[in-house]
C-alpha positions in Angstrom: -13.1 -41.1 -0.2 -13.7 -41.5 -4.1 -11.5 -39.1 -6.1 -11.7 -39.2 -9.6 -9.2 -40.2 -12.1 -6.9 -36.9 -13.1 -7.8 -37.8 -16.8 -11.6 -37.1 -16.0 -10.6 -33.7 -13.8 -8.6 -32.3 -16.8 -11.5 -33.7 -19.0 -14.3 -31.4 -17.4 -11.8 -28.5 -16.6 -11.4 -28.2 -20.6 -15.1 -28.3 -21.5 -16.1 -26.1 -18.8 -13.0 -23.7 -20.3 -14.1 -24.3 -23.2 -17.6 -23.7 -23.0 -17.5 -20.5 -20.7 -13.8 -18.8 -20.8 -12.4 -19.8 -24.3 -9.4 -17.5 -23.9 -8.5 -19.4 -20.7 -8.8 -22.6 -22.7 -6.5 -21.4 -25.7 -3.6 -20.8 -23.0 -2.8 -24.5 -22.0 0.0 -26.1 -23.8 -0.1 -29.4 -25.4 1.0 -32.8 -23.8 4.3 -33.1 -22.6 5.9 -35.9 -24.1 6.4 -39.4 -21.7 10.2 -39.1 -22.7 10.6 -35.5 -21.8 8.4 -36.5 -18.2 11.0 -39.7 -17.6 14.1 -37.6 -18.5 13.2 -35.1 -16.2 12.2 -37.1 -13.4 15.7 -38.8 -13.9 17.3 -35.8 -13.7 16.0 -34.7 -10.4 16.5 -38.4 -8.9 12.9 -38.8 -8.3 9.8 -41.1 -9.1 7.3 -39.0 -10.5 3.4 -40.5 -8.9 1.4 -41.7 -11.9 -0.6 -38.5 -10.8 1.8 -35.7 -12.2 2.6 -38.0 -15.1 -1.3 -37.9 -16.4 -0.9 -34.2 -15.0 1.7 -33.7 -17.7 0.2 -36.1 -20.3 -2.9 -34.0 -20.7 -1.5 -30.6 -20.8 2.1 -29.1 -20.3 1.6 -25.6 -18.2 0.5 -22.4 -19.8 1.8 -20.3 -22.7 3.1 -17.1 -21.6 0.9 -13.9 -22.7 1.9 -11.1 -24.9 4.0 -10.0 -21.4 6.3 -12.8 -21.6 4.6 -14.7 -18.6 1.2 -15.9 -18.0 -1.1 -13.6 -17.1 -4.6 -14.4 -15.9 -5.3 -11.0 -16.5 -4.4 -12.3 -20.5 -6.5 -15.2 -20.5 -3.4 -17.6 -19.4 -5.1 -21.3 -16.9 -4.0 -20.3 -13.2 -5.0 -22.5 -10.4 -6.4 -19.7 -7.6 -3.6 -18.2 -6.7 -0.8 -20.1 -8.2 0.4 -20.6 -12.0 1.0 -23.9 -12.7 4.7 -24.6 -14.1 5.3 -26.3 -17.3 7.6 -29.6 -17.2 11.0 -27.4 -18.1 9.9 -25.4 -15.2 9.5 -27.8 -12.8 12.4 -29.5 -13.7 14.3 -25.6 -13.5 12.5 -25.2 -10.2 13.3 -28.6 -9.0 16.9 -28.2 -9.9 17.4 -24.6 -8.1 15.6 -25.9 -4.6 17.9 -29.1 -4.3 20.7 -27.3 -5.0 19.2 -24.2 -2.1 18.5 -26.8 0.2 21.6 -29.6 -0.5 23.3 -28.3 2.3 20.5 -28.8 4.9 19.7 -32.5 4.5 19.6 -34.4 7.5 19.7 -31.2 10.0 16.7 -31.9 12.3 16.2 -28.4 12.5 15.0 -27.6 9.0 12.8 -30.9 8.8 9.4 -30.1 7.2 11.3 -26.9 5.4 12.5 -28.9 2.3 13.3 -32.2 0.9 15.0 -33.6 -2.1 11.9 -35.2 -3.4 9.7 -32.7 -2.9 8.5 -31.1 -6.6 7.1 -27.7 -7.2 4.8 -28.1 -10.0 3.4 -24.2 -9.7 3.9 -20.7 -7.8 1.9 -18.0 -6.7 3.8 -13.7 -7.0 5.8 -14.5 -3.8 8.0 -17.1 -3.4 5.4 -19.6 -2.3 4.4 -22.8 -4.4 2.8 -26.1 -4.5 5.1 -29.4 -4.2 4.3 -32.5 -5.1 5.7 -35.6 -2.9 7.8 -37.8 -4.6 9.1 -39.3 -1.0 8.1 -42.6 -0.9 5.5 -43.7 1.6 2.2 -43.1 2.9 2.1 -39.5 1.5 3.4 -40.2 -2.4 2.0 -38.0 -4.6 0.5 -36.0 -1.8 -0.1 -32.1 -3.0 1.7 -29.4 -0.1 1.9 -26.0 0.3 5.4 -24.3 0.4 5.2 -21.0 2.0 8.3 -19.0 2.3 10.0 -18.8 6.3 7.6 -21.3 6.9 8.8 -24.6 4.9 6.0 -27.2 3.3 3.0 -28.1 5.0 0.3 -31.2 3.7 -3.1 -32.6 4.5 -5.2 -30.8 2.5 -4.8 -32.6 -0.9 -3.5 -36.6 -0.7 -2.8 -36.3 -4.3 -2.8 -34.4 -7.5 -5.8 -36.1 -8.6 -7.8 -34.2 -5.7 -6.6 -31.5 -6.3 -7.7 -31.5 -9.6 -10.4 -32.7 -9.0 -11.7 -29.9 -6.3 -10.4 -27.1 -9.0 -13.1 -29.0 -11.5 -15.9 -29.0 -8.8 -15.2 -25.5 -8.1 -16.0 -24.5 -11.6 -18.6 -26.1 -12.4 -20.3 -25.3 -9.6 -18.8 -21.7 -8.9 -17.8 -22.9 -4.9 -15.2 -21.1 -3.6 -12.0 -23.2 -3.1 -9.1 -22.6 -0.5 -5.5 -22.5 -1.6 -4.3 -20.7 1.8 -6.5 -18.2 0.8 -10.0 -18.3 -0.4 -11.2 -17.5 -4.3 -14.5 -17.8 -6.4 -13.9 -18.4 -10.4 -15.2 -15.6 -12.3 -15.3 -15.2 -16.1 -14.6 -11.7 -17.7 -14.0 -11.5 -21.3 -14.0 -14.9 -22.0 -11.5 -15.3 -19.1 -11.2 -17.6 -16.1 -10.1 -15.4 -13.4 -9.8 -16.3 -9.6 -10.5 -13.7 -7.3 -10.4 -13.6 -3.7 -13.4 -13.9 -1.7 -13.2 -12.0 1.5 -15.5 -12.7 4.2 -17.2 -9.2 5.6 -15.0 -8.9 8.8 -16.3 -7.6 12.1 -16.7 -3.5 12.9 -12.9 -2.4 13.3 -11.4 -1.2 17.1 -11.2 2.6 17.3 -7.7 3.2 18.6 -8.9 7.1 17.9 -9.0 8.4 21.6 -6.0 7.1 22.7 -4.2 9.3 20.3 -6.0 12.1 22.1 -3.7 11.9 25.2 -1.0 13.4 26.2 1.7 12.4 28.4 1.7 13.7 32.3 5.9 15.4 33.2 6.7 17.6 35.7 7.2 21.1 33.8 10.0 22.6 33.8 10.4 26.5 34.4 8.4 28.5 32.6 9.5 30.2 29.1 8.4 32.2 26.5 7.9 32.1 22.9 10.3 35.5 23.0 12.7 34.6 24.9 16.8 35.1 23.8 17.8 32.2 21.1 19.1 28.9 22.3 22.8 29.9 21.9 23.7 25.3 22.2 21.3 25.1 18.8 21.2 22.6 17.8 22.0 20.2 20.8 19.5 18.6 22.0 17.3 18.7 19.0 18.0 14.9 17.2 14.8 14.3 15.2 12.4 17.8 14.1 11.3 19.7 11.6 10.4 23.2 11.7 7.9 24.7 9.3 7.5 28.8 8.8 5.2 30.5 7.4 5.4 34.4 6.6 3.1 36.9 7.8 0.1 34.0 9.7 -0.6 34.1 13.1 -0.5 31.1 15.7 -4.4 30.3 15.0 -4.2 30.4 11.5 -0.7 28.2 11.5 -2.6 25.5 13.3 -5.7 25.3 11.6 -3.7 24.6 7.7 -1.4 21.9 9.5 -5.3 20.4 10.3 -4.9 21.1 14.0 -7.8 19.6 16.0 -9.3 22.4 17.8 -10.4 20.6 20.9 -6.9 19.5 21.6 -5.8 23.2 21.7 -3.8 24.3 24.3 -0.1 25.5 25.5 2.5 22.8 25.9 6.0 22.4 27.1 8.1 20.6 24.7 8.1 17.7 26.6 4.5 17.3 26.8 4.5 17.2 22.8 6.9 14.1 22.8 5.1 11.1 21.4 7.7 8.8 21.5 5.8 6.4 23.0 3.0 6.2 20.3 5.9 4.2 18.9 5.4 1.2 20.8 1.6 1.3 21.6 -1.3 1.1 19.6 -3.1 4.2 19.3 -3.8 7.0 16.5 -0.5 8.5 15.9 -1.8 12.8 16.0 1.5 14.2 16.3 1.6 17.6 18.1 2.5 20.8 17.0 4.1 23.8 18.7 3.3 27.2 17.1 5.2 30.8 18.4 5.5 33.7 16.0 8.7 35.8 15.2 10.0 38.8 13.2 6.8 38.4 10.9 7.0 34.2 10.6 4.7 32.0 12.5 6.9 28.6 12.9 5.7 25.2 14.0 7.9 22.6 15.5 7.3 19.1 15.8 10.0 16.3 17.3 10.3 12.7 17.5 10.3 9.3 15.6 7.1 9.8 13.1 6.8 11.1 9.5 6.6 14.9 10.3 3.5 16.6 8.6 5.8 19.4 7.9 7.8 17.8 5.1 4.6 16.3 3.4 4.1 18.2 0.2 -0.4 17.7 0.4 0.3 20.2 4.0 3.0 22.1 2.7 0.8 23.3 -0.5 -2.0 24.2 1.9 -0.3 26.1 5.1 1.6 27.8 1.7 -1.3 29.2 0.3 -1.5 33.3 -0.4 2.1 32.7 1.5 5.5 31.4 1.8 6.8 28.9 3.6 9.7 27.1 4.4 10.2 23.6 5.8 13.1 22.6 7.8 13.9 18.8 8.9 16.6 17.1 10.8 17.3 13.7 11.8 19.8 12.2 13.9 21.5 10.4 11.3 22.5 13.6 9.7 19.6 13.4 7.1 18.7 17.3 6.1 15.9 18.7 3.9 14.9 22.3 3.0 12.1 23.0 1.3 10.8 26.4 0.0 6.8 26.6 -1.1 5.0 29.9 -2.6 1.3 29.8 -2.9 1.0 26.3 -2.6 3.8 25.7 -5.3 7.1 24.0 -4.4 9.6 26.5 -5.4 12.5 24.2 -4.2 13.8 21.6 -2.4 17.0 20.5 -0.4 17.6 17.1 0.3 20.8 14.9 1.2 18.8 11.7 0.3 17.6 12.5 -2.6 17.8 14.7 -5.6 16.0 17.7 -6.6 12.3 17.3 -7.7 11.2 17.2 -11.4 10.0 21.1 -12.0 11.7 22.3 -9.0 14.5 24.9 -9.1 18.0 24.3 -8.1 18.6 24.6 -4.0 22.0 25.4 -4.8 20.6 29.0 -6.5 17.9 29.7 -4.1 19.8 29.1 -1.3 22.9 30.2 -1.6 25.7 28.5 0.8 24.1 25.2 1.1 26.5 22.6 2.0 27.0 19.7 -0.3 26.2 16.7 1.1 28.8 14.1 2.9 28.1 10.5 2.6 28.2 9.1 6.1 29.2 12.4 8.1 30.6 11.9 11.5 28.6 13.8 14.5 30.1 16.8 14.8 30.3 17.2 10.9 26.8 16.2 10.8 26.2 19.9 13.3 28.1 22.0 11.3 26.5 21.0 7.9 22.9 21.7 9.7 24.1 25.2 11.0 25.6 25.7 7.6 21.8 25.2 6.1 20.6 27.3 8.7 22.9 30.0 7.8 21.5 29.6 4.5 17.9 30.2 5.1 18.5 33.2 7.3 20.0 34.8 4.6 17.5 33.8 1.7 14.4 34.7 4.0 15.5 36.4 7.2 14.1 33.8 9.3 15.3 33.1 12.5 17.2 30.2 13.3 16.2 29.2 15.6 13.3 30.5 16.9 13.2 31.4 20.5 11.7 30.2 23.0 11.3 26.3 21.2 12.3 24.8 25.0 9.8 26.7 26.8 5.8 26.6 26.7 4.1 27.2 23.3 0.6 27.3 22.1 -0.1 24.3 20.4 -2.4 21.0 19.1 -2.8 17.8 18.0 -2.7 17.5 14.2 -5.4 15.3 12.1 -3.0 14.6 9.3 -4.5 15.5 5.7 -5.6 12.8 3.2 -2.0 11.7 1.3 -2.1 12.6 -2.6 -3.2 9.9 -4.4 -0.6 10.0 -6.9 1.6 6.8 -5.4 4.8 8.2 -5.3 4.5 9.8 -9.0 3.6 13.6 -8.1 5.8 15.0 -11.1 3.8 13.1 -13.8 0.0 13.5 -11.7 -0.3 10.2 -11.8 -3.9 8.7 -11.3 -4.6 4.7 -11.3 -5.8 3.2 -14.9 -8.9 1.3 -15.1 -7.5 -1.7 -16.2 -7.0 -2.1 -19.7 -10.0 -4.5 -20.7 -11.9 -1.4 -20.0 -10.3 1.0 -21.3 -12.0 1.4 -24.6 -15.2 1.2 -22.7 -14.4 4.1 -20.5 -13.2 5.8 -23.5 -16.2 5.6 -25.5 -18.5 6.6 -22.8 -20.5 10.1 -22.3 -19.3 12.0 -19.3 -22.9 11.4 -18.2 -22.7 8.1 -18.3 -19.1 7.4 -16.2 -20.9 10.0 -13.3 -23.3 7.4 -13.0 -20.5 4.4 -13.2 -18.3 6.0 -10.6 -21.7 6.4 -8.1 -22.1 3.1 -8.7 -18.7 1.5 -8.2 -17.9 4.0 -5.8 -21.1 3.1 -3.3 -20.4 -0.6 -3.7 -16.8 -0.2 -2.6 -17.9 1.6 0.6 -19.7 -0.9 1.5 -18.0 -3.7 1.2 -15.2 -1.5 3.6 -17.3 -0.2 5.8 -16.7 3.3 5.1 -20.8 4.0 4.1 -21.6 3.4 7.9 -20.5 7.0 8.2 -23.4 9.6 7.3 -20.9 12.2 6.3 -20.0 9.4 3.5 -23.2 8.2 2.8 -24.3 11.9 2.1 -21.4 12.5 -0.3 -22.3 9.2 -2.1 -25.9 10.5 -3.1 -24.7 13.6 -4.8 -21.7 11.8 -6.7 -23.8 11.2 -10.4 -24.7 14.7 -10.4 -22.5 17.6 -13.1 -21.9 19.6 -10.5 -21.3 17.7 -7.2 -19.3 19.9 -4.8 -15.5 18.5 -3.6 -14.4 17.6 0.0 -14.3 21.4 1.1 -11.2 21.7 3.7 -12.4 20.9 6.9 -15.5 20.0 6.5 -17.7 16.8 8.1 -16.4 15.2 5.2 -12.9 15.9 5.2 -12.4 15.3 9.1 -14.1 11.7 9.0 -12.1 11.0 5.6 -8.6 12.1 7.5 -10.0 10.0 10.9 -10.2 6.8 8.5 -7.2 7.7 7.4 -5.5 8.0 10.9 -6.8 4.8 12.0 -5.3 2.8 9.3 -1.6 4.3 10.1 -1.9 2.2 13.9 1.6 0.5 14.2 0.9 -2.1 17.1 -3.1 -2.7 16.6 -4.5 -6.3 15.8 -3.5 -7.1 12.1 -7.2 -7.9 11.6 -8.2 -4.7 12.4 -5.6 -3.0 10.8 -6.6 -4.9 7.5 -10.1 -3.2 7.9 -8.6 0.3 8.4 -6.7 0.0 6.1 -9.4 -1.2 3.3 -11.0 1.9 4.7 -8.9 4.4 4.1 -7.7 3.4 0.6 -11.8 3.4 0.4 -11.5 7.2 1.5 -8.5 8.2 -0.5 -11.1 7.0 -4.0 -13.8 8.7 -2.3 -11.6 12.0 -2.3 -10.6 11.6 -5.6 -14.4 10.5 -7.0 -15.0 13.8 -5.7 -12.9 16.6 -6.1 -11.6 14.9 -9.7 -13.6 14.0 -12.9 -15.4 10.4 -13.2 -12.6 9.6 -16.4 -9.9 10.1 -14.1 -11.0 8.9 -10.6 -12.5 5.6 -11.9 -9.5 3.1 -12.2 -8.4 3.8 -8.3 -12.3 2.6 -7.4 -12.6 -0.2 -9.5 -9.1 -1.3 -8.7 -10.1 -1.2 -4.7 -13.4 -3.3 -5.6 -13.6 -6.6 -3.9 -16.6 -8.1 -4.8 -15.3 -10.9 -7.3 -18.2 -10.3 -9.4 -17.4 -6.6 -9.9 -16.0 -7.0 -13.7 -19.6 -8.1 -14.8 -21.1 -5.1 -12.8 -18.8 -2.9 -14.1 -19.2 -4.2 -17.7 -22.4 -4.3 -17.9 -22.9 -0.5 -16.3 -20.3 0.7 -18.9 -22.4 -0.9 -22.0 -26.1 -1.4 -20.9 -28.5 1.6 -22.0 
């Protein structure tokens, strides 16, 4: 097969730079010079092919952006997926792998993993490059992949030259190329960008129903939620949090965790265990035991899952008009307190951590409160969690524990709420940019104007997800350019199939390829949420970030500016 001189790849890459992303074009570096090339090659004890000398002779890498490193996002060349190294960088790469991999040479067991004369000439984010093969041979000058755990593969490229050549033909005729994953050039602001091109996948398993079921034990003796107080407390209870809320009722209880009515019924503790949704593949609803005592309704949940009862999005709602207080235990001695009024956090006791920004000291609200141990020994590990206990029952005058936790309680399956989309920043509200080529034209539009935007951008990015295929969503979608659209009322259609997406997506054990779906689905639903109960200005970077059309920037440019 006829590939083309590297010369002539490099000589149509830079007019079609040149012509359509300028800014791209202004980010490669000169020649390297053919003394700098030979001193380098020298250095690593390697024949560079004639390929990666012309490579070097036409340009050497990228200039680094204002960041310090190059950027596609600042205009800086990439290759898709990978930034190409400049000579001192290869030479700096070259010299770190041989001295990694020194001690493996000759073991038959890491053959294909490294060699001396392989060269990395660019990287991608990970630790995953391109090599060139300086082995001598059939393959010299062949182009691999290195991927990291997995070693260096070839076959795709027999040399730089074709390579090159296939990054030319890919942008001059806008074909997608594959560099372990597939992208399409796109041009944004004078700007070559690659962007992945995902192929619409197939409708998604529901591993819903399976969640649904509950495990068959032979029950023990009947109990009540009144009977005398578990005197052993807390043997026998490893892994549970305990959530109380003054002055509700069992019903009400349920319904703010987001209990699922149909799954309503009374359980012994056993039956609640979901150990098992540990191992398979199935929605993870975790149950909920409710009781009431000495004017507290209390929920318990056990086992190894994030309890909803520590979560701050279902501790603000099962809070409101009320207090509430949130107890949780693990086995490896980890304790948190946390006291809520009105859907405010009031407080918050944590061995792991320290106290929240805004939140009072734990130390004041709850007086007695053990200081934590690092690495407490069992039985000190009891005492400090009786110690908290003792803490709370004098603060609020709940009891500790309730009674009648190993007996039969009324109980449900919880739909867990949509997570805050504030990505681990609650204390500063933290809401996702647009990014900040846009920025000035999100600022300087009308309100009107970014209502219309977000319906747009938000109605393409359901579906390319999927998550239009839902009438509850496609409903929502029509009223989102409108002043007064309403929010996703608790509860509702809306809220229940935002919160199933949501579930699905969490699946531990399910196909990765549906669990990639789900997942695009739910982060789908989570900017659906916010497109809705927030303003267009602040709910706009989050959808345009999830976009995955690679043509999206033009759209999204051109809806921002066109009258």
């Amino acid at each position: 097969m006829h590939v083309s001189p590297i010369e002539e790849s490099w000589r149509r890459i830079d007019s079609w730079l040149a012509a359509h992303a300028p800014r791209t074009f202004s980010s490669l570096r000169p020649p390297a010079s053919q003394a700098a090339i030979s001193a380098a090659a020298t250095e690593l004890g390697v024949e560079f092919p004639a390929d990666l000398i012309a490579y070097l002779r036409h340009h050497d890498g990228v200039s680094p952006g204002e960041r310090g490193y190059v950027s596609p996002e600042e205009g800086g060349f990439s290759f898709p997926g990978f930034e190409p190294y400049t000579l001192a960088q290869i030479l700096s790469s070259g010299r770190s792998q041989q001295e990694s991999w020194v001690r493996y040479e000759g073991d038959p067991l890491m053959e294909g993993f490294w060699h001396h004369d392989f060269v990395p000439f660019a990287r991608n984010i990970s630790a995953d490059g391109l090599v060139v093969d300086c082995r001598r041979g059939e393959s010299f000058g062949a182009v691999g992949r290195q991927r990291e755990a997995e070693g260096v593969s070839f076959g795709e490229w027999r040399s730089l030259a074709a390579f090159l050549e296939q990054i030319a033909d890919s942008l001059e005729g806008g074909t997608v190329m594959t560099v372990g994953l597939s992208y399409v050039p796109v041009v944004d602001d004078g700007m070559l960008l690659w962007e992945y091109a995902p192929e619409r996948p197939a409708e998604p398993r529901s591993l819903f129903d399976l969640g649904l079921v509950d495990p068959v034990i032979a029950a023990p003796g009947r109990t009540t939620s009144h009977a005398t107080l578990n005197q052993n407390w807390p043997s026998g209870y490893d892994n549970f949090c305990l959530t109380f809320a003054q002055d509700l009722d069992e019903t009400e209880l349920l319904r703010r965790f987001g209990a699922l009515p149909e799954t309503r019924r009374p359980r012994w503790r056993e039956e609640a265990a979901i150990l098992e949704q540990r191992q398979d593949a199935r929605v993870l609803l975790p149950v909920v035991r409710v009781g009431t005592h000495g004017g507290w309704a209390f929920g318990i949940e056990e086992g190894l899952h994030l309890f909803e009862g520590i979560r701050d999005e279902v501790l603000r709602r099962v809070s409101g008009g009320t207090r509430v207080v949130s107890l949780s235990y693990w086995d490896d001695g980890t304790i948190s307190v946390s006291l809520f009024d009105n859907g405010e956090l009031v407080t918050r006791y944590d061995t792991r951590s320290a106290v929240p920004h805004g939140a009072g000291d734990p130390f004041e609200v709850f007086p007695g409160l053990p200081t934590p141990v690092p690495e407490p020994t069992p039985e000190q590990r009891r005492e400090r969690l009786l110690a908290v206990c003792d803490a709370v029952v004098r603060r609020c005058g709940i009891p500790l524990p309730p009674p009648g936790l190993a007996g039969e309680l009324d109980s449900a399956r919880i739909l867990p709420l949509l997570p805050d989309n504030n990505f681990g920043y609650p204390e500063d509200n933290f809401k996702t940019p647009v990014p900040d080529r846009f920025a000035s034209l999100v600022d300087a539009a009308t309100p009107e104007r970014l209502r219309r935007v977000l319906a747009a951008q938000m109605s393409s990015l359901a579906a390319e997800t999927g998550l239009d295929t839902y009438a509850e969503v496609t409903a929502a979608l029509s009223l989102l350019s409108e002043e007064d659209h309403p929010g996703v009322a608790e509860d509702s259609a809306l809220d229940l199939r935002l919160r199933r997406v949501h579930a699905e997506a969490q699946v531990i054990f399910a196909e990765w390829k549906d669990r990639s779906v789900w997942q695009d689905r739910a982060m789908a639903a989570r900017a659906l949420a916010d497109a809705l109960n927030l303003s267009a200005r602040e709910s706009l970077g989050l959808v345009a970030g999830l976009r995955q059309d690679p043509h999206w920037r033009q759209d999204f440019r051109k809806q921002l500016t066109d009258d």
